[in-house]
C-alpha positions as CSV (number, residue, x, y, z in Angstrom):
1,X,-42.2,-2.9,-7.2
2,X,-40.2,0.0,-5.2
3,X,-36.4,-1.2,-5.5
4,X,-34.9,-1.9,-2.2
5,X,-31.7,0.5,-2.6
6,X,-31.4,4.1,-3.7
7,X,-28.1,3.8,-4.9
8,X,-26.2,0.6,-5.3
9,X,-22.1,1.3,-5.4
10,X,-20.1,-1.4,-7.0
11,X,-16.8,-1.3,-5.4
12,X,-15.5,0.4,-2.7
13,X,-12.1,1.7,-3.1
14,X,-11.6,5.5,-3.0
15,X,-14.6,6.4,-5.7
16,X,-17.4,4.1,-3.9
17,X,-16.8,4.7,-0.3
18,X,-16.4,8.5,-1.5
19,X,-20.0,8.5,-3.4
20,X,-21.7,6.7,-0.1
21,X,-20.3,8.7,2.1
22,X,-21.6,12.0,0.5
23,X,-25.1,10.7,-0.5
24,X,-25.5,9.7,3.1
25,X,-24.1,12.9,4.3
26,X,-26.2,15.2,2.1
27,X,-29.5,13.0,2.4
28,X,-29.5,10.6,5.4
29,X,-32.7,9.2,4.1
30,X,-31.3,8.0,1.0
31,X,-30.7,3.6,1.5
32,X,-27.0,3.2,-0.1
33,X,-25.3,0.1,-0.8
34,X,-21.6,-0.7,-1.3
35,X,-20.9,-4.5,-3.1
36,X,-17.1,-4.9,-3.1
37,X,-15.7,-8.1,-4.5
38,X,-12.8,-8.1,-1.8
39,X,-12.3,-8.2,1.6
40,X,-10.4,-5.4,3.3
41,X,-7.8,-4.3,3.7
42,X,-6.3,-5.3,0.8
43,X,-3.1,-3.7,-1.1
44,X,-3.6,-1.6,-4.3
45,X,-1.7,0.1,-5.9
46,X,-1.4,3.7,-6.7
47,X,-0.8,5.4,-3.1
48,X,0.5,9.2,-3.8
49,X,-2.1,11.3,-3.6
50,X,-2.2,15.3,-4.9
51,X,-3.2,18.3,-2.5
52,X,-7.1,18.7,-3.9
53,X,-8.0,15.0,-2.1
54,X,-7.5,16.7,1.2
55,X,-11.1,19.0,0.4
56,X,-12.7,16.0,-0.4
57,X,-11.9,14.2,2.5
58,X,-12.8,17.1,5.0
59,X,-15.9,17.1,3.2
60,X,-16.4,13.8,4.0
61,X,-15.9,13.9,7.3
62,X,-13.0,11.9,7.1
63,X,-10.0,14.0,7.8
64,X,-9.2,13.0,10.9
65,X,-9.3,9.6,10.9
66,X,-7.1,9.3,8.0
67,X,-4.7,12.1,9.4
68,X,-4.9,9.9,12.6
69,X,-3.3,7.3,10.3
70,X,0.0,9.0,10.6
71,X,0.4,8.7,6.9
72,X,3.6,10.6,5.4
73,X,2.9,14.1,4.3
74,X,3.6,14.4,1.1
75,X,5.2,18.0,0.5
76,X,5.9,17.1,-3.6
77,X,8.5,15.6,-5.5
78,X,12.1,14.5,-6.3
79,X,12.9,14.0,-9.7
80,X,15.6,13.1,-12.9
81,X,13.8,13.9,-15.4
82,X,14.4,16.4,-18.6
83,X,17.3,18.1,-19.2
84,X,19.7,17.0,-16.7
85,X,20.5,14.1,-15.0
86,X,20.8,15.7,-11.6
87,X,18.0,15.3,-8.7
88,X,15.8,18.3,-8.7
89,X,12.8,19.2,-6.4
90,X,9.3,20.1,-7.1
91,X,7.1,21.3,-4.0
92,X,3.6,21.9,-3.3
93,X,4.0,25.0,-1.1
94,X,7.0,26.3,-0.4
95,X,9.0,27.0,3.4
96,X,7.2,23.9,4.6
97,X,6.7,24.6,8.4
98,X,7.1,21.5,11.0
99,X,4.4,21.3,13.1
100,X,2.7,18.4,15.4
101,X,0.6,15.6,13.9
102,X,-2.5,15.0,13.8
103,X,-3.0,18.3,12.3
104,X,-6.0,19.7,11.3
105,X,-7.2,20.2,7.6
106,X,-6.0,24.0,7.7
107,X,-3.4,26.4,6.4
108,X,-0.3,24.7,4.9
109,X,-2.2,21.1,5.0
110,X,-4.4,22.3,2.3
111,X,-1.7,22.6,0.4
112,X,-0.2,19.7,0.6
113,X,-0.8,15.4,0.0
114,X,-0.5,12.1,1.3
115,X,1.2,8.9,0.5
116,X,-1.2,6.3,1.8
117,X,-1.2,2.9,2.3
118,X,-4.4,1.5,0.5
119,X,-4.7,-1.5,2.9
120,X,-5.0,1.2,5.6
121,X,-6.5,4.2,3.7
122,X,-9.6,1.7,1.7
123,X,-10.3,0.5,4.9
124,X,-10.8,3.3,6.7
125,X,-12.8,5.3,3.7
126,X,-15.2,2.3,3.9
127,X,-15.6,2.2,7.6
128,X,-16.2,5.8,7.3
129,X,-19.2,5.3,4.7
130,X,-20.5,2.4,6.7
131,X,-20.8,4.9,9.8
132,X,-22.5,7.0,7.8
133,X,-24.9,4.7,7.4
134,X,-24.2,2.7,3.7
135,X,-24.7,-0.9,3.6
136,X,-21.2,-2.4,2.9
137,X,-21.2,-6.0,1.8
138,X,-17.6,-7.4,1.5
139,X,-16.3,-10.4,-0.7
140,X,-19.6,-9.9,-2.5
141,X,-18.8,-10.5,-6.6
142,X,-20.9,-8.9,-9.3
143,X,-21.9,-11.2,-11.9
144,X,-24.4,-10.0,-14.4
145,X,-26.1,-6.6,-14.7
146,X,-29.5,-6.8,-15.7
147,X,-30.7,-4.3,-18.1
148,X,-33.6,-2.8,-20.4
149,X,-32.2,-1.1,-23.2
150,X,-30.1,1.9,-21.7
151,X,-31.7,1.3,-18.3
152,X,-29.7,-1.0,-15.4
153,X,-33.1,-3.2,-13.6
154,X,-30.5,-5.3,-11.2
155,X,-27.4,-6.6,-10.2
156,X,-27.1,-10.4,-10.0
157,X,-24.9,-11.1,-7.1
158,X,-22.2,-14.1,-6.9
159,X,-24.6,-15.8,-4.6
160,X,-27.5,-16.1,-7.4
161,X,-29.8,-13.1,-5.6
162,X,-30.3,-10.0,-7.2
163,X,-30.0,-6.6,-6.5
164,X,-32.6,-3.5,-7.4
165,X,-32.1,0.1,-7.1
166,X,-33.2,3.7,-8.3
167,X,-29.6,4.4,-9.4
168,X,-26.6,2.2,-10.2
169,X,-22.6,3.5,-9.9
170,X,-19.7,2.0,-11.6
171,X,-16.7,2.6,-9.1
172,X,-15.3,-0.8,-10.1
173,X,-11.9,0.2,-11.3
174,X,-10.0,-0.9,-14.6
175,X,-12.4,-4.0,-14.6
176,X,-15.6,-1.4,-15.5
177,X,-18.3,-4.0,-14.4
178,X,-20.7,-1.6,-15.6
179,X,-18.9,-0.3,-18.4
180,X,-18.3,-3.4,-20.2
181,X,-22.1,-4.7,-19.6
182,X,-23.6,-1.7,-21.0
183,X,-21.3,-1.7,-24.1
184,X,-19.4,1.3,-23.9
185,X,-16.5,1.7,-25.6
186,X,-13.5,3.4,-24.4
187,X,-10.9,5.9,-26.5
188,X,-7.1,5.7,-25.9
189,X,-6.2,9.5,-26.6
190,X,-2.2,9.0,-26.2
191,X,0.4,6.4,-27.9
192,X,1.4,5.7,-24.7
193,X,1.3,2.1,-23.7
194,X,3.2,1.2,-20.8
195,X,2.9,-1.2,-17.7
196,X,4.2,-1.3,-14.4
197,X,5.7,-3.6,-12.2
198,X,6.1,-3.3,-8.1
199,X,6.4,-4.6,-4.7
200,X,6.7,-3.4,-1.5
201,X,9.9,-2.8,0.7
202,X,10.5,-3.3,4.8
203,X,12.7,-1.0,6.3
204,X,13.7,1.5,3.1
205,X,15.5,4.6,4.2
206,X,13.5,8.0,3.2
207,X,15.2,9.5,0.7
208,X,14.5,13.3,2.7
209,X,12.5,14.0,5.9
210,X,10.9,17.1,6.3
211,X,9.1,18.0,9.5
212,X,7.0,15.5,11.4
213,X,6.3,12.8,8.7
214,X,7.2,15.0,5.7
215,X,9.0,13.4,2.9
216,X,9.0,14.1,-1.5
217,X,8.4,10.8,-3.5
218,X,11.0,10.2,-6.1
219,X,10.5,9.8,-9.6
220,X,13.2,9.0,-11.4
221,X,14.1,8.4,-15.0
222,X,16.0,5.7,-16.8
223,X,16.6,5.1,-20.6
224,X,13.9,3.1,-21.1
225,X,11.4,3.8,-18.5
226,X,11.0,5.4,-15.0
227,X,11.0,4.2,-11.0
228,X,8.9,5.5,-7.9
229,X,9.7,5.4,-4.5
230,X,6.7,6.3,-2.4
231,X,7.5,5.9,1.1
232,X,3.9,4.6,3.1
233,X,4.7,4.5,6.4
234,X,7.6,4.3,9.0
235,X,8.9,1.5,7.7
236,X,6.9,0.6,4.4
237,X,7.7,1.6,0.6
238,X,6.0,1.0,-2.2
239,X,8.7,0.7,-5.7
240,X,7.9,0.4,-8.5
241,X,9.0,0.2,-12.3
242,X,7.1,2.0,-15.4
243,X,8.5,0.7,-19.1
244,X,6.9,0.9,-22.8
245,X,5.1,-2.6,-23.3
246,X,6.7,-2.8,-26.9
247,X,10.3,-2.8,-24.7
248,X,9.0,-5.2,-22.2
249,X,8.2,-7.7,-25.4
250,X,11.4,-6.8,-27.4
251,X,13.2,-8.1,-23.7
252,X,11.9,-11.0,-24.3
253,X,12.3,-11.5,-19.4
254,X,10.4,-11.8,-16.9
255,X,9.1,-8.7,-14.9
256,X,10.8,-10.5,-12.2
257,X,14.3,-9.7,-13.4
258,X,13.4,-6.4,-15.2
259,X,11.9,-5.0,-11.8
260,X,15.6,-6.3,-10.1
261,X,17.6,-4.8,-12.5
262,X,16.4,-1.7,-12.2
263,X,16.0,-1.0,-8.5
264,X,19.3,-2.9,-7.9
265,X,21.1,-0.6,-10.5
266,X,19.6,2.5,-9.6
267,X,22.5,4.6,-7.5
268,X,19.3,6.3,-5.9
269,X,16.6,3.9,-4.9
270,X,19.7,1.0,-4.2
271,X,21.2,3.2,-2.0
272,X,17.6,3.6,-0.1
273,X,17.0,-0.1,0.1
274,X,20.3,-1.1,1.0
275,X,19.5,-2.0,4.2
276,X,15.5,-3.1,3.2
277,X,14.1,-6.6,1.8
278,X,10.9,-6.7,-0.4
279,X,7.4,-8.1,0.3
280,X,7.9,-11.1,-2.6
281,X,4.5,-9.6,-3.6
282,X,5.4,-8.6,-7.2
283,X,2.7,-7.6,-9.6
284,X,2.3,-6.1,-12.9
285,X,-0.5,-4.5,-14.9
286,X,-0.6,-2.6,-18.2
287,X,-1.5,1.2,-16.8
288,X,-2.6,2.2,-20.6
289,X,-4.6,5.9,-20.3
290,X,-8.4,5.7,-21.9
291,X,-11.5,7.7,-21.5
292,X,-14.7,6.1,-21.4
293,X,-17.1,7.0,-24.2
294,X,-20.3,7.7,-21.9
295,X,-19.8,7.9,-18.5
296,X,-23.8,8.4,-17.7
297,X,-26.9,6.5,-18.8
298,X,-30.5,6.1,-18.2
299,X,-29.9,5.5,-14.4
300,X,-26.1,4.9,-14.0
301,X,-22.7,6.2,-13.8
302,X,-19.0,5.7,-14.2
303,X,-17.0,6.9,-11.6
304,X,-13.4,6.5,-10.9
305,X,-11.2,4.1,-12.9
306,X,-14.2,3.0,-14.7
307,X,-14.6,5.9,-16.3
308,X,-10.8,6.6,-17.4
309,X,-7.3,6.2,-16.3
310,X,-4.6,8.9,-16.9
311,X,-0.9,7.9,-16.8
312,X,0.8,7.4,-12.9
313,X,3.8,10.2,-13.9
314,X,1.2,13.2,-12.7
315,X,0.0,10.9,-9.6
316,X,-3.7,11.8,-10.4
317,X,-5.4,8.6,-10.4
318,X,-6.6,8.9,-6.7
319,X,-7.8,12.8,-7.3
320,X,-9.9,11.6,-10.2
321,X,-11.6,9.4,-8.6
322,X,-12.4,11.2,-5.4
323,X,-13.6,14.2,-7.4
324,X,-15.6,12.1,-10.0
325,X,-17.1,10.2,-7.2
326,X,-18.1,13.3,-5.3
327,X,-19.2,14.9,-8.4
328,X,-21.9,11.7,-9.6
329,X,-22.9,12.1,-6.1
330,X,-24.1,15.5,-6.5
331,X,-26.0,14.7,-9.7
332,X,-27.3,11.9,-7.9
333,X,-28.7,14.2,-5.2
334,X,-29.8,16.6,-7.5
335,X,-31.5,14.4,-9.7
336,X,-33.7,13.4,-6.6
337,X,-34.8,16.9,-5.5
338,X,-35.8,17.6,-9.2
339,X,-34.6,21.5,-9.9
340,X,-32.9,20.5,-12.5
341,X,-32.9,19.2,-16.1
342,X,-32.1,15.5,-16.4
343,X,-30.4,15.5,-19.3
344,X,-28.1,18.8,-18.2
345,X,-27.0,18.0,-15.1
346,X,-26.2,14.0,-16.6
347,X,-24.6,16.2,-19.5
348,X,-22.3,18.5,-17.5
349,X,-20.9,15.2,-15.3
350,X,-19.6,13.3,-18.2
351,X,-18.5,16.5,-20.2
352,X,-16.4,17.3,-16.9
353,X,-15.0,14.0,-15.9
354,X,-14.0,13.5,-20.0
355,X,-12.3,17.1,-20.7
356,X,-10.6,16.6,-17.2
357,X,-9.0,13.1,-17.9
358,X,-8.2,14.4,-21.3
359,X,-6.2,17.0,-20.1
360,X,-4.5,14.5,-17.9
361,X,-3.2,12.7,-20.3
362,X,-2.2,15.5,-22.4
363,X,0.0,16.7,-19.4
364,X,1.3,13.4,-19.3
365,X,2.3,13.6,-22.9
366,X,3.6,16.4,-22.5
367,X,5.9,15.4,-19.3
368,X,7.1,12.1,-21.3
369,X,8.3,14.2,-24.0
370,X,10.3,16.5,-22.0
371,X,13.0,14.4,-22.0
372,X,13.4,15.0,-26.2
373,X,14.8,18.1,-28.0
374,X,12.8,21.0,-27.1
375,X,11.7,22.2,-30.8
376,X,10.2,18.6,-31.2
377,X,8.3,19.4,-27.9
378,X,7.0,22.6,-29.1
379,X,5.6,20.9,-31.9
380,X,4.5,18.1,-30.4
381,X,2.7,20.1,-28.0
382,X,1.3,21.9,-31.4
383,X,-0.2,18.7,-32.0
384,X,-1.7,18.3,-28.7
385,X,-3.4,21.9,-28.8
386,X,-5.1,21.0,-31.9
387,X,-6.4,18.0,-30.8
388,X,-8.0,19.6,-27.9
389,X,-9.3,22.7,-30.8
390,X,-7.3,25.2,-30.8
391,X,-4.9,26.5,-33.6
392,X,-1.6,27.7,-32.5
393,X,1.8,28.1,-33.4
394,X,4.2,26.1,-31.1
395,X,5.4,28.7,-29.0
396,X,1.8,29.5,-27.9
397,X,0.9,25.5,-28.0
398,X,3.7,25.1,-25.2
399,X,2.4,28.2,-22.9
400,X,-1.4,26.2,-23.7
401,X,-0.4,23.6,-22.4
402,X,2.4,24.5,-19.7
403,X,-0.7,26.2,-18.1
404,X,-2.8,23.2,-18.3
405,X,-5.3,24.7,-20.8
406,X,-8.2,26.6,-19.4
407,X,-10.3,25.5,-16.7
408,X,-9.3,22.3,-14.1
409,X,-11.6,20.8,-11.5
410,X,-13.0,23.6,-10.1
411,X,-14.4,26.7,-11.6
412,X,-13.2,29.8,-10.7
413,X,-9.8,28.9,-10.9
414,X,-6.8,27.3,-13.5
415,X,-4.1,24.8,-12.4
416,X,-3.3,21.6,-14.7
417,X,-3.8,18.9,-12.1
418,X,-2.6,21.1,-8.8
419,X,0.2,23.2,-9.9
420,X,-0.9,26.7,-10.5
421,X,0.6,28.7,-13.7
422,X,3.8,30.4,-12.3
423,X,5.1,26.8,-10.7
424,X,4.3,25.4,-14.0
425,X,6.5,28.0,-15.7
426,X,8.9,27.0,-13.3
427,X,8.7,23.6,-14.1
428,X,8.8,24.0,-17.3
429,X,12.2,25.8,-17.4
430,X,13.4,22.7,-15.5
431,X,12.5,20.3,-17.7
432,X,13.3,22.1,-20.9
433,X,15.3,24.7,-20.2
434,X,13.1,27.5,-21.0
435,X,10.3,28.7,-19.8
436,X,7.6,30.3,-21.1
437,X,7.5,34.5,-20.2
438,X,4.4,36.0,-18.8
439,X,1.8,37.0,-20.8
440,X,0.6,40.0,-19.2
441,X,4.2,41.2,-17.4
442,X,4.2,43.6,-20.4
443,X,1.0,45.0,-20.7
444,X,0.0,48.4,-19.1
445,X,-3.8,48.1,-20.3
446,X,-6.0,45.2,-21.0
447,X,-9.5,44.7,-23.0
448,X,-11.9,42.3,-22.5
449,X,-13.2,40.6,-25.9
450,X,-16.6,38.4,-26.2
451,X,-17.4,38.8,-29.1
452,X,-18.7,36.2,-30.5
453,X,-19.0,34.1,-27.5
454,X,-22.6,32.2,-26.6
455,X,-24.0,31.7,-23.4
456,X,-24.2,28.8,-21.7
457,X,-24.2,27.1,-18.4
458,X,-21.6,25.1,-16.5
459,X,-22.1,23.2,-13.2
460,X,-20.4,23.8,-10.3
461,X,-20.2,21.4,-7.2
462,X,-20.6,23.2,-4.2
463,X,-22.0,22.1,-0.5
464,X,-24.0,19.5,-1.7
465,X,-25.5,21.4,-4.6
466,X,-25.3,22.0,-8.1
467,X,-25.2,25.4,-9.3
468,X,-26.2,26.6,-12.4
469,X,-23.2,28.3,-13.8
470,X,-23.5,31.3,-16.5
471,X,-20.7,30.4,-19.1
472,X,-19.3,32.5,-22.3
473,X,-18.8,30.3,-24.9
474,X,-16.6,30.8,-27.9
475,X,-15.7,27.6,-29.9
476,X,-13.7,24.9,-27.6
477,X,-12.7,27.9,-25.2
478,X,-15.2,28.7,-21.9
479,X,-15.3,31.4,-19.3
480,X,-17.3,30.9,-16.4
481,X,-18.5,34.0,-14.7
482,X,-17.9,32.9,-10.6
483,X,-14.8,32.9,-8.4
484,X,-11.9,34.8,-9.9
485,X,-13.1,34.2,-13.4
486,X,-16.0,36.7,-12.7
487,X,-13.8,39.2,-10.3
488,X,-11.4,39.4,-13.2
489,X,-14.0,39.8,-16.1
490,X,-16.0,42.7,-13.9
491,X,-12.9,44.2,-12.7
492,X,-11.7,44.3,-16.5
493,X,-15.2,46.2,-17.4
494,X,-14.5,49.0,-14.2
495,X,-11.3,49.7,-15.7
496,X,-8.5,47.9,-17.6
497,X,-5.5,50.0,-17.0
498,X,-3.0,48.0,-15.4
499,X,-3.1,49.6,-12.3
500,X,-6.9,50.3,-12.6
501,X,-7.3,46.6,-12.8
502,X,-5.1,45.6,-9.4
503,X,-7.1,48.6,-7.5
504,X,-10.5,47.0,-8.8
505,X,-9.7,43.7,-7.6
506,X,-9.0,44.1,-4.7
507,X,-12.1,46.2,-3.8
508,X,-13.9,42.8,-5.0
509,X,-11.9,40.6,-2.7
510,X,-12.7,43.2,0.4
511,X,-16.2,43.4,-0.9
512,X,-16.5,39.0,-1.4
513,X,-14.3,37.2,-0.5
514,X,-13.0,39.9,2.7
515,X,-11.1,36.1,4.2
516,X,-9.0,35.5,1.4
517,X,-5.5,36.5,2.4
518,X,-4.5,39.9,-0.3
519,X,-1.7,37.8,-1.9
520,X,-3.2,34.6,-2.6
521,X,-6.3,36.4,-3.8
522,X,-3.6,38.3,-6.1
523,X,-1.8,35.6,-7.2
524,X,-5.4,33.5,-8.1
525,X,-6.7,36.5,-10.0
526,X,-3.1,37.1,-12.1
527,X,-3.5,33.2,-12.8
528,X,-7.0,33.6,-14.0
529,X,-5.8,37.0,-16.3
530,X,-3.1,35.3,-18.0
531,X,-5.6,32.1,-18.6
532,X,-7.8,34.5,-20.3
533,X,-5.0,36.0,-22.2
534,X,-4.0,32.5,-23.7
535,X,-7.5,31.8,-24.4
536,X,-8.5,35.5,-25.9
537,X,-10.7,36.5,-23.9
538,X,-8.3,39.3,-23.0
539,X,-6.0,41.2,-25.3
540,X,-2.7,43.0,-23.6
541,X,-1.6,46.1,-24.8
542,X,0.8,48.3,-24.2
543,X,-0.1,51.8,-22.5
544,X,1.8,54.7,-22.3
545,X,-0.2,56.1,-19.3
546,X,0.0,52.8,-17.7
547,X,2.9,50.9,-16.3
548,X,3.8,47.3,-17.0
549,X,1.7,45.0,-15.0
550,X,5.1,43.4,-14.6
551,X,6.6,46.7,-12.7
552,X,3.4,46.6,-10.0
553,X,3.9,42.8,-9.6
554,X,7.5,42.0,-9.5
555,X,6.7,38.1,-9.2
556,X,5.7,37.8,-12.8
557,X,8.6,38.8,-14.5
558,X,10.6,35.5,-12.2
């Protein structure tokens, strides 16, 4: 019997209406159904988004309406946090400019995020993937998934019919519908364990305003825990309180008073709500990080929260879900045209989603720590690097993982989360006090080292495809030859003389990629250098002939 769906979605929050919208965007053929258990709109929480969302909702098709929403523009961050108690600012781009709303998805707004309101944002992401053509079915409960072995055969719906399709995803959130019927199990790669309480406010002050609609959220420590402030709209905030669950038990009270306490005692946030009254719609929920064991079978996927969950301190719960929603999309389209392996392309989704949560939640561990002596960090951070395979000494464990490791969400470029490597070093002098010095501010010459290293192929998700990346391979440590990764390696082989090496690339960014603005095609080559350095696929050296790379580029030295 021919199933009557091609794809059936449970849930549509941000990861289902993102995977219908795509599949029905890159094969209009293809019959798509959405089954979420709630009617919209509905509140959720987790509402600051980071800047690589905006791609996927330009992609989408989607920009507009949810610019249209007049949603604040999020330009970064106000924090307490590390070594001082005073308020210090973290931005996504720097010298902000004011211009009108709705803006298009272009220049600075590329660089930048939103703080959404998930009864308004959901909505419209679902409308959007209804217009696309999905089937959306609202208030519509899951109840049994019927299986064969490894292989999903239907959905059993609330109302006692079932459900058939080709492929099945899991975009069900925490609750992991699929997940939890097809036994996998889930690892917990952190000691952290902590929940959150929150509510919304009416009529809380911004704590800055930027521009038309620009504002920083505010994170902002306490002893025992830590309190956002994530202004919505004109006159809604969400607030909300993050504590160890072994302090909440120890307490021995009620979230109720907890949550008070601490937004009443604040001097920032109870200066911001002085004038504001909450909802009453308090809620808690344990926001523990975990990484699903499999997040791909015989004909389903985990996409989203059901797949893992990385602390709320690096705001990345809504980019993982877009981008692992997008990215089980394109295996999903791919599978269909068959040009590619099965088992590979199934293979390079879950190795992705995995190694990217991971390094979430590393980050994370590393940002809790900060607020400790900074010799325990650098071991600490020891500890992280050699869970993740790599031996160093703490000095080089903390530039690992100040850098975010090697390779985030997109090849041909390195960034933990969004923040690029020479904000990160920034960052890291404010929380600790010291930054880490450029790797490659010293070197006149540099030499490219594979030996050793395998080959092997990545995947890259690009217009609606999936590209067969070649890949060097050299124990945990990858280097995929596209974007910069592949200007830098085949610049390095014309010459690697410090100013050899500038002169090359940029006769391979007027050569392929002539519309990248000079500087930012500097600064995402230098990023990619120093990655390579940290990973040793590129060994600086000093060079009499040469000068310091740190001479021709002023900005690395600062």
């Amino acid at each position: 019997m021919n199933p009557s769906y091609d794809v059936a979605i449970i849930g549509g929050g941000p990861a289902g209406s993102t995977c219908a919208a795509l599949l029905r965007k890159y094969d209009p053929s293809l019959r798509v159904l959405v089954l979420e258990r709630e009617r919209f709109p509905r509140d959720h929480v987790g509402e600051s988004q980071l800047p690589p969302i905006g791609a996927v909702l330009n992609e989408m098709g989607c920009w507009e309406e949810v610019e249209a929403a007049n949603f604040p523009i999020k330009i970064g961050a106000t924090y307490r946090w590390g070594c001082s108690d005073e308020l210090w600012n973290f931005e996504f781009v720097s010298g902000f400019q004011d211009e009108p709303r709705p803006a298009k998805y272009a220049g600075q707004r590329t660089q930048t995020a939103l703080q959404v309101d998930r009864a308004v944002y959901d909505r419209i992401l679902l409308d959007h993937a209804r217009e696309l053509g999905a089937e959306v079915r609202q208030e519509t409960r899951v109840v049994e998934v019927l299986k064969d072995g490894d292989r999903v055969t239907g959905l059993r719906l609330d109302d006692g019919s079932v459900v058939e399709a080709v492929h099945y995803v899991d975009a069900s959130g925490h609750v992991g519908v699929l997940r939890r019927a097809m036994g996998v199990g889930v690892e917990c790669p952190t000691s952290l364990q902590n929940i959150a309480i929150w509510d919304y406010w009416q009529n809380a002050e911004w704590a800055v305003e930027i521009g038309v609609g620009g504002t920083r959220v505010q994170v902002l420590s306490l002893d025992y825990g830590w309190i956002w402030f994530i202004p919505l709209g004109p006159t809604r905030t969400s607030i909300g309180l993050i504590l160890p669950a072994d302090y909440y038990r120890r307490s021995g009270r009620r979230p109720q008073d907890l949550y008070e306490e601490a937004v009443r005692n604040d001097p920032v946030v109870s200066r911001l709500i002085q004038n504001a009254r909450s909802e009453g719609a308090l809620a808690t929920t344990k926001d523990w990080s975990f990484v699903a064991d499999r997040l791909a079978g015989d004909n389903w996927w985990l996409a989203g929260e059901s797949a893992g969950f990385a602390d709320p301190i690096l705001a990345a719960g809504m980019t993982l879900a877009h981008w692992s929603a997008r990215e089980a999309a394109y295996t999903i389209l791919e599978l269909n045209r068959g040009e590619h392996d099965g088992g590979w392309l199934k293979a390079r989704y879950q190795d992705l989603q995995r190694r990217r949560l991971r390094q979430h939640i590393q980050f994370a561990d590393f940002w809790y720590s900060a607020n400790g002596n900074f010799e325990d960090l650098k071991d600490y951070t020891r500890q992280i690097a050699q869970e993740a395979g790599l031996d160093l000494d703490p000095d080089a464990a903390f530039q690992w993982l100040g850098t975010g490791g090697f390779i985030n969400e997109r090849l041909g470029a390195t960034a933990a989360g969004t923040v690029d490597i020479r904000a990160l070093r920034g960052l890291c002098r404010t929380l600790t006090d010291r930054a880490p010095r450029s790797l490659i501010a010293d070197a006149g010459s540099f030499r490219l080292d594979l030996e050793g290293a395998q080959t092997d192929y990545l995947a890259d998700y690009v217009d609606g495809r999936v590209v067969r990346v070649k890949t060097y391979v050299r124990g945990e440590s990858r280097l995929p030859l596209t974007g910069a990764f592949q200007a830098v390696v085949r610049s390095l082989k014309w010459g690697g003389r410090s100013d050899q090496l500038l002169q090359n690339l940029m006769v391979y960014r007027e050569t392929y990629f002539p519309a990248m603005p000079p500087g930012e095609w500097l600064n995402a080559t230098l990023q990619v250098l120093e990655a390579l350095v940290l990973e040793g696929w590129v060994h600086p050296q000093p060079d009499p002939a040469a000068p310091p790379m740190g001479r021709l580029v002023p900005e690395l030295t600062h």
